[in-house]
N, C-alpha and C positions, 0 to 999 in steps of 0.2 A: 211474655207476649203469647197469644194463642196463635195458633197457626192458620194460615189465609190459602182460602180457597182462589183460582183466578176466576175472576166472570169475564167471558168474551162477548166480542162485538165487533163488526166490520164496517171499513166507512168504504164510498169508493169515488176512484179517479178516472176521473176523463180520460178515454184511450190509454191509459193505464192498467187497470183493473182492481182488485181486490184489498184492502188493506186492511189485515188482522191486529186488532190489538186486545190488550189485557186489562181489568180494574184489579185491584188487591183494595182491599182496605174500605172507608168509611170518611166523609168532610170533604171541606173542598178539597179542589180538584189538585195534584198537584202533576205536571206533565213532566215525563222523561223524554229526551231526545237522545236516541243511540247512539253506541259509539260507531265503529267499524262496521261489524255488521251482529245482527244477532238472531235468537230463536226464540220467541217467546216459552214453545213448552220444554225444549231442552234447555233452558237456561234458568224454569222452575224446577228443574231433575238436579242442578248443582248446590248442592247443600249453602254454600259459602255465598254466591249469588243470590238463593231465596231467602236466607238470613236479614241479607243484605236491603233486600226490596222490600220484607213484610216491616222493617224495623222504620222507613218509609212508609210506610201505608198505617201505619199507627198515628189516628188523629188526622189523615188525609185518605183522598180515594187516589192509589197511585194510579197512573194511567202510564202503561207502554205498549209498544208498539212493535210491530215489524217493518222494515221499508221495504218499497216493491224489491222483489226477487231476490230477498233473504226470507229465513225461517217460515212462517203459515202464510205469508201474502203471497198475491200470486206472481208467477214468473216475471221477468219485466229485463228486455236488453237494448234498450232504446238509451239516451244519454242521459248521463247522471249529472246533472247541475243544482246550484240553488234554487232554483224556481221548484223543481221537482221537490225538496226535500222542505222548502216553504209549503205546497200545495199539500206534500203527504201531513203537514201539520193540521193544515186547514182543516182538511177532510176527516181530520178524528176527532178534531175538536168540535167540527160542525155536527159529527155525528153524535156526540153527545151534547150536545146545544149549548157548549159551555161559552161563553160570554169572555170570561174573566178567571185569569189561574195564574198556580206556580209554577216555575218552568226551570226543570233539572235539564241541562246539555252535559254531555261528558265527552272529549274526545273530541271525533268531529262531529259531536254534536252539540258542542261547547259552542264553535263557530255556527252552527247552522243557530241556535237558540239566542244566540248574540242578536244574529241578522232579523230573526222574526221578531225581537225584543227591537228591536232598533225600528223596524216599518209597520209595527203593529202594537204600539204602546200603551193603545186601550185596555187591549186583552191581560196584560201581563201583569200580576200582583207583587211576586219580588221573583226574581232570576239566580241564580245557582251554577255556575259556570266553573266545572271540574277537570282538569288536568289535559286543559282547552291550548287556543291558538289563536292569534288575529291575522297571521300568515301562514300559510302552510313552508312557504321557500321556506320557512326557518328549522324545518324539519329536517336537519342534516344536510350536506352539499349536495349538488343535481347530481352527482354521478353517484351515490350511496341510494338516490332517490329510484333515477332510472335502474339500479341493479334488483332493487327490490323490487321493483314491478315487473322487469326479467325474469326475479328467480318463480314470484306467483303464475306466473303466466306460463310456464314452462317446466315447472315442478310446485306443484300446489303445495302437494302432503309437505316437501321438505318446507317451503316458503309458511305454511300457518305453524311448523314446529319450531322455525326460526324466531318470527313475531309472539308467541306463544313465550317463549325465552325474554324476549326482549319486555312482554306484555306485563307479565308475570314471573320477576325472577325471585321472589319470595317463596310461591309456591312450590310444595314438594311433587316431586316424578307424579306422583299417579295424577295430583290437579292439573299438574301439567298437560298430560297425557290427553285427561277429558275435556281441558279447554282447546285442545288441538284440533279433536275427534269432531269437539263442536263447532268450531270455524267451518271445517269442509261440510260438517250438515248443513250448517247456517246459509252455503249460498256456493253457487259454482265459483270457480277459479275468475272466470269472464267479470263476476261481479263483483269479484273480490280486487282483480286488478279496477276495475270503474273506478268503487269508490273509495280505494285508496288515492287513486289519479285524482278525486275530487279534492280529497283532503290535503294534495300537497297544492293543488288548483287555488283556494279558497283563499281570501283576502279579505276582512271584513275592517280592515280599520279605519276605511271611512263610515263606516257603519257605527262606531262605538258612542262617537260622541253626540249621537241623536237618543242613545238609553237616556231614559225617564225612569225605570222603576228600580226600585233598591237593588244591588247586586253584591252577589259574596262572590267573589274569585276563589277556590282552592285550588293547588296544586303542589306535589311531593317534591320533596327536594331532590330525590335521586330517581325522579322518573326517567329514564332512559327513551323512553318514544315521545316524549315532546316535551321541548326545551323547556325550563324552571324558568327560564328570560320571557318566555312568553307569557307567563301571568303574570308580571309587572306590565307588560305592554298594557295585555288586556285591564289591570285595574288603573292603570295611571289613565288612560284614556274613557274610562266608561266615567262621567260626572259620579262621583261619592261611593267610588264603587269601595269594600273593603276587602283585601286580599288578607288572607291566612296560607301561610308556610305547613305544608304537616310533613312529618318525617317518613321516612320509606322512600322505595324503589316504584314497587307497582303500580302499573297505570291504571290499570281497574280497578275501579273503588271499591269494589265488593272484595278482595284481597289484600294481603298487607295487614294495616290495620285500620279496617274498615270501621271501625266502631270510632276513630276519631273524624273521620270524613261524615259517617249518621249523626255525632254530635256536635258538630258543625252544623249542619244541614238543618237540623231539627232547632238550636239555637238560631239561627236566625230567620226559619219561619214561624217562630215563637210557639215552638212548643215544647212539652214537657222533655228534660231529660228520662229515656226509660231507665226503669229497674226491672229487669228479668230475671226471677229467681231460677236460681242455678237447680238444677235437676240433683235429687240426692238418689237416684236408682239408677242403674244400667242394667242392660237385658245380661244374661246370665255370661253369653258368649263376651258381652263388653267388659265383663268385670272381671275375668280373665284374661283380654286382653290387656286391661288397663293391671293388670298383676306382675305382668311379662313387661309392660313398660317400666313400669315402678323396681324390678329387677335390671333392666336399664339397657335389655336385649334389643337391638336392632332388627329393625323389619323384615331386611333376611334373615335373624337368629328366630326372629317371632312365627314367621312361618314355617321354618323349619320344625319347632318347636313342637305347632298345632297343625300341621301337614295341610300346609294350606298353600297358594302362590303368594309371593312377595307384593303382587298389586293387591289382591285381598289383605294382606295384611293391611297394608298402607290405607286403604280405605275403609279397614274397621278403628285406625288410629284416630282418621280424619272423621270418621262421625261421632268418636266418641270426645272427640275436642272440641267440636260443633254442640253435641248437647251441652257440654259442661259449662260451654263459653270461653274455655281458654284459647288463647295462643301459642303453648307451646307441649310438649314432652314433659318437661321439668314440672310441669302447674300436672299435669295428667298424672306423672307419679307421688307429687305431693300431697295432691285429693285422698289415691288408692291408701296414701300412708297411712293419713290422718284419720281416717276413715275404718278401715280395715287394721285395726292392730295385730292381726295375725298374723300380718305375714313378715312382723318384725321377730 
């Protein structure tokens, strides 16, 4: 796949303000509705995440967005309900005059993309409903509920390194680290308790059984932030909806293993399986790091090695796992082997 530039564009809300979103790609339209909360240009800056979205925008024009008072839209501390998070839909899709699309929800944006699916069935071509909810109560017991919005409200930094964990426990220390970094850019502590409040608020299932257009249900078996029962909820009540089980922990689809959630997605908005050719070059520094893994040295041995810090290390690992396409260490020094017989 070549790599995608973002095009921007703003729609805006009544006594609201400003809402930034992003195109990637090419075809119709296909809409993401955010999870928690997000950045548009910091979350094009995470390798794994824009892997993620261009692999989406192949054969469609993806469309995301920021919600008020996250990432490039503007500030916003007024209350956070579904109306609001129906209107922010509106308003980007009216800004690009779009009629009729595809509609990716993830998270609580599963449930919000339900509800627009459910009262606006004209617009919707097929729906995508990932690692979603038709109740929030079902999100742990109320006192797990209320300690979490305690711990954000009253210690950010420690509260997005917690959910960070919870979000993402596949990913290694430094991804961690950066999806931390970018929750607290992504949006004040104030906003982060809202619309977590929203997400345990939200009730959509009188809402399912008015879907009309085709829906995929996915969700992980061992997601940890939202119950694997709630996507039998969500497909036994959406009319023909079909649900798929995928394996892993992470809630975010762009991690784990993201390439069976894009080949999902892409199956059933009828388009092609991609083939992306694996890259046979790395820049000079990569192919000695990928030398030191293939040696079988650990990210503190690798830094040590090349007098560097342990998070550089860690994130020359992770870009060079990113070009190759692999998933692991073991595929990184199997490459170097095969490849390089010298250094047998």
């Amino acid at each position: 796949m070549a790599a995608r530039e973002q095009r921007w564009g703003t729609a805006h809300l009544e006594d609201v303000g400003k809402v930034t979103f992003a195109l990637t790609g090419t075809g119709p339209l296909l809409v993401v509705v955010p999870g928690w909360l997000s950045h548009l240009e910091l979350g094009w800056a995470i390798p794994a995440e824009r892997m993620f979205h261009e692999a989406l925008s192949s054969g469609r024009t993806l469309v995301r967005y920021d919600r008020p008072g996250c990432g490039l839209s503007d500030p916003y501390d007024g209350p956070r309900t579904m109306a609001l998070e129906l209107a922010t839909i509106r308003a980007v899709v009216g800004a690009l005059d779009a009629t009729r699309f595809d509609v990716f929800g993830w998270s609580l944006g599963a449930a919000v993309a339900a509800q627009w699916a459910s009262e606006r069935p004209e617009t919707v071509s097929r729906l995508v409903l990932y690692g979603g909810w038709a109740t929030g109560a079902a999100i742990g017991d109320a006192d797990s509920r209320r300690h979490m919005l305690g711990l954000l409200a009253t210690h950010w930094g420690l509260g997005s390194d917690l959910l960070t964990e919870v979000f993402a426990p596949d990913a290694d220390a430094g991804t961690r680290r950066t999806l931390a970094q970018y929750q607290r850019a992504a949006s004040s502590a104030e906003t982060a308790v809202a619309l977590l409040g929203l997400a345990y608020d939200l009730d959509v299932r009188p809402a399912l059984a008015r879907i009309s257009a085709p829906t995929l249900v996915l969700h992980r078996r061992g997601d940890r932030a939202a119950p694997a029962a709630q996507s039998k909820v969500l497909a036994d009540a959406i009319p023909g909806a079909e649900l798929v089980d995928l394996e892993g922990r992470s809630h975010l689809p762009a991690l784990g293993d993201a390439d069976a959630v894009i080949s999902q997605v892409r199956r059933f908005l009828g388009l092609p399986r991609l083939r992306r050719a694996v890259p046979t070059g790395l820049t000079p520094r990569q192919t000695e790091v990928a030398a030191l893994v293939a040696e079988g040295l650990t990210n503190r041995e690798l830094a040590a090695r090349l007098g560097i810090t342990e998070r550089s290390a860690e994130s020359h690992v992770e870009r060079i796992r990113l070009r190759l396409g692999f998933r692991s260490r073991s595929q990184i020094a199997a490459w170097y082997v095969a490849r390089e017989p010298q250094v047998r």
